[in-house]
C-alpha positions, 0 to 999 in steps of 0.5 A, spaced: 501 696 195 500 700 200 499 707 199 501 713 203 497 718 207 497 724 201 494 719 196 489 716 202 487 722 201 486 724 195 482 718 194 478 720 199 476 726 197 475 723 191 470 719 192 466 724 197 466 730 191 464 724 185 458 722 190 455 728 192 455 730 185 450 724 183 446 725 191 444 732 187 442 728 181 438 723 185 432 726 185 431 728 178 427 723 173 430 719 167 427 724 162 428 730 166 437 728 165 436 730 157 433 737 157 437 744 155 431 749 155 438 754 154 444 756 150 447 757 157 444 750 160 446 743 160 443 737 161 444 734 168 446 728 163 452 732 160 454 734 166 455 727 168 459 725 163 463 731 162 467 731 169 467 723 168 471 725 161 475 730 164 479 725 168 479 720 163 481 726 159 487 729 162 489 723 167 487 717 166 489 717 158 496 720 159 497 716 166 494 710 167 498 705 161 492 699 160 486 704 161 481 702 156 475 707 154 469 706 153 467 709 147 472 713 143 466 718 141 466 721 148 472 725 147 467 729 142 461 729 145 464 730 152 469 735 151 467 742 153 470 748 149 478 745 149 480 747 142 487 745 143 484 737 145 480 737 138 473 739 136 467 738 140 460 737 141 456 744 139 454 747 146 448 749 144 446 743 142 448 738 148 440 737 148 440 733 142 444 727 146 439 723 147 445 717 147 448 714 150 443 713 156 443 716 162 444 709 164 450 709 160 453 714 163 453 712 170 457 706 167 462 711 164 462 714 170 463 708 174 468 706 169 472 712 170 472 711 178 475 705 178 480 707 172 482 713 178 482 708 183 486 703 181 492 709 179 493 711 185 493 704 188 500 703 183 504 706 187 506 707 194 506 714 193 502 717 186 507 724 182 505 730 184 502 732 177 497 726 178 495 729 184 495 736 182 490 734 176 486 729 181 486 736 185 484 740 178 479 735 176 475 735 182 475 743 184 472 742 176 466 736 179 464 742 184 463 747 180 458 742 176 456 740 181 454 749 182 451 748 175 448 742 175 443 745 181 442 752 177 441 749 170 436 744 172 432 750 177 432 754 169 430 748 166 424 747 171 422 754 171 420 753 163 416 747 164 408 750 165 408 744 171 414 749 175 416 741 178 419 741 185 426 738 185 426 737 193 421 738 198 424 742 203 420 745 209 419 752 208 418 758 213 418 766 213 423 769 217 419 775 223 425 780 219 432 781 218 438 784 220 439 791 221 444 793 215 449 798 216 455 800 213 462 798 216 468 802 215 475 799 212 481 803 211 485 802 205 491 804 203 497 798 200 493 792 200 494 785 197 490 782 193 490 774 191 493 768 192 500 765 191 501 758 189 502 754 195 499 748 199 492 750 198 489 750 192 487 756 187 486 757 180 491 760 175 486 766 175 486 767 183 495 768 183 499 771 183 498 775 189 499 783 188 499 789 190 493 794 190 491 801 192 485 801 195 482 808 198 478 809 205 471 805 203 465 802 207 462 796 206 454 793 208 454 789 213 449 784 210 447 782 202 441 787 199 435 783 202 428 782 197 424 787 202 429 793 200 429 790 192 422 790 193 422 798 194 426 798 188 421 794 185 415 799 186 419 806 187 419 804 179 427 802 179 426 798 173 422 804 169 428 809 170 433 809 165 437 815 168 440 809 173 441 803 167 447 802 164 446 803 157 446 795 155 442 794 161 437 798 160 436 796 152 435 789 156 430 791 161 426 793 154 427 787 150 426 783 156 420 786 159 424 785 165 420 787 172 424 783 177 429 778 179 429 771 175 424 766 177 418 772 180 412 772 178 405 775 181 400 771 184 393 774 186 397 781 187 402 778 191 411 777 189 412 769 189 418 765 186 419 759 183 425 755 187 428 747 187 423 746 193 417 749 189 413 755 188 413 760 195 410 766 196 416 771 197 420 771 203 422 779 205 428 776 209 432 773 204 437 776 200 435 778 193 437 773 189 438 771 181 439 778 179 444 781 172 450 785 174 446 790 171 440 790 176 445 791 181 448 796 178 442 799 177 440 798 184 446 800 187 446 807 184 437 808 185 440 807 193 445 812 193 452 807 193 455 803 188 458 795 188 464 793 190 470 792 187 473 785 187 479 787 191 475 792 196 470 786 197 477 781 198 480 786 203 473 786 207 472 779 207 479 777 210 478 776 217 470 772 216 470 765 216 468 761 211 462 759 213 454 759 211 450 756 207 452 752 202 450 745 197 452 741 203 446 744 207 440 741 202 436 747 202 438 749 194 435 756 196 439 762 201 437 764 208 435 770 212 442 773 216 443 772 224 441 779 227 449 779 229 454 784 228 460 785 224 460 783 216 454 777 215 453 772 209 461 774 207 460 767 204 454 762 202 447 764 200 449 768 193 455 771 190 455 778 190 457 781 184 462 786 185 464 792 179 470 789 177 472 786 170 474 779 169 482 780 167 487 776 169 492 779 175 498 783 173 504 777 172 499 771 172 500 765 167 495 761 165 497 753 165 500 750 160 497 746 155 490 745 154 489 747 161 492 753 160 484 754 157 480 753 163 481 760 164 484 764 161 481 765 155 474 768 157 477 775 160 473 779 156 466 781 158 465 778 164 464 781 170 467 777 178 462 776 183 464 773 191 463 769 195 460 763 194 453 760 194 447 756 197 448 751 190 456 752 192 459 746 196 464 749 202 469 745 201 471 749 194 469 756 196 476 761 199 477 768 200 481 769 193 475 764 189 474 769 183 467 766 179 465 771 172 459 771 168 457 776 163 452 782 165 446 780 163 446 773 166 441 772 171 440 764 172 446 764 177 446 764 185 447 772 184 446 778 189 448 784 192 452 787 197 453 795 197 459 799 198 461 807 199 466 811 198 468 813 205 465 820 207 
């Protein structure tokens, strides 16, 4: 039966988010799929599995009548955190499933692929809540996507070999952009998204009013030239610009720069995917906690935005930039032009905001109400996409969060000020 234009789509679209996710995982050796080096990491094996078993779980099973699964133990060990679906795996064990084998995976994975397509090729035209929920599952491949390439740097990082994902060519930028700070009138503002054609989470909607004061925003994301000022201006020896957490951290974990930085014969490098460089001053600072940026923000005089100022700032950028499509797994150098630069790609930027739903925001129903919902305590909003963020999934009202302290992530900076 021939299908119609919005389901070709779908299929198309499909088939382009699950294979890219496998080219991300192409270059990783067998034993390489098993490792979790952390609580907050999964092995890319299980990020296989799990956005195979979120189809399967949600779309397949209630849709597809004669849909067989290949182990009925998948829907244990695969579930992520569900509770409403059943009990699952414990997180910070999922590097204990050595079975199935990543050879039984891709077959579950396969398994998976052909159940979908053979549902949408039922009817002339698949339900709208099909649809929607191939919609969802797909926005959630591509965030796994984002955290299969941060969880495999992490696990490298740990291995004393410091092995190379991919070998990239590698070149230091002469300098970067000028940065200066570009005024933004406030006033009654909106912020968010309602639910229309294009996609948002349950978290971005709906959209509302906010009350911004006059402010300004940098034209560009902090650098590791600049951090590096801060670095040896002693930023990390001050407890007078740490919020207190933060600071408790700092001497718990001895932290003295960004995540994956190191000195070699008195010289900064960095542990990439594209392997051990020497650190580029061009390149905006990368794999910092809130708390670093914080702290940072208040050693230069200025603060971090918060997610409604960073969203009205950003309203007419394109989106554009560098992004997982690009294959460099790492951020670049800025363009010396004008206007706001970098608004999205190379590294989330943190901004001041808490993770807390919007005033009149309803979670959705059923087990996909815990999705997102259930993790507004704690958290903070970064903006705008990364270099491991795939472009068709990054928009203005994308609200990621993550707690304080994590540094493992694509995360950076860009300043604001109150408006003098």
């Amino acid at each position: 039966m021939k299908t119609e234009p919005r389901t070709d789509a779908m299929l198309m679209k499909f088939q382009s988010v699950r294979n890219f996710t496998e080219k991300l995982a192409k270059p990783l050796n067998t034993e390489d799929y098993v490792i979790q080096s952390m609580d907050d990491t999964s092995p890319p094996k299980w990020h296989l599995a799990h956005t195979s078993w979120f189809f399967e779980r949600f779309i397949l099973k209630p849709y597809l009548p004669d849909y067989q699964e290949i182990n009925s133990a998948f829907d244990y060990l695969f579930n992520s955190y569900y509770e409403t679906i059943g009990p699952f795996h414990p997180r910070n064990a999922r590097g204990l499933i050595t079975r199935p084998s990543v050879e039984e995976v891709f077959a579950y994975r396969k398994h998976v692929n052909e159940g979908i397509q053979r549902l949408l090729s039922t009817e002339a035209e698949s339900s709208a809540n099909i649809l929607e929920l191939l919609e969802i599952g797909l926005q959630h491949e591509q965030q796994h996507q984002e955290l299969l390439l941060t969880d495999v740097k992490y696990n490298f990082s740990c291995n004393p070999l410091l092995p190379v994902y991919q070998e990239r060519p590698y070149s230091e930028s002469p300098g970067e952009s000028p940065l200066y700070y570009i005024d933004v009138n406030g006033g009654l503002t909106e912020t968010g998204t309602d639910q229309g054609p294009a996609f948002s989470f349950d978290n971005e909607r709906p959209r509302h009013k906010e009350w911004l004061e006059d402010f300004a925003i940098a034209s560009r994301p902090v650098t590791n030239r600049e951090y590096l000022q801060f670095i040896e201006d002693k930023g990390y020896e001050k407890p007078e610009i740490w919020l207190s957490d933060g600071w408790s951290l700092v001497k718990k974990e001895n932290w003295q720069g960004p995540l994956y930085w190191f000195k070699k014969e008195e010289e900064w490098h960095y542990f990439t995917l594209n392997g051990v460089r020497r650190v580029n001053l061009s390149e905006p600072v990368c794999h910092v906690s809130y708390f670093e940026a914080d702290a940072y923000a208040r050693w230069a005089g200025k603060r971090l935005p918060t997610e409604a100022e960073w969203e009205h700032a950003m309203r007419e950028s394109e989106v554009e930039g560098n992004f997982a499509e690009n294959g460099h797994c790492h951020p670049a150098c800025g363009k010396k032009d004008s206007g706001i630069q970098q608004a999205y790609g190379d590294v989330w930027e943190w901004t001041m905001s808490p993770y807390v739903s919007y005033p009149g925001s309803r979670p959705l129903e059923g087990a996909l109400g815990e999705y997102n919902a259930k993790f507004m305590s704690g958290q903070m909003v970064l903006r705008g996409g990364s270099c491991a963020t795939s472009s068709s999934h990054i928009r203005l009202t994308y609200r990621n969060f993550f707690q304080p302290e994590k540094r493992w992530q694509f995360s950076g900076i860009r300043l604001a000020d109150d408006r003098k």
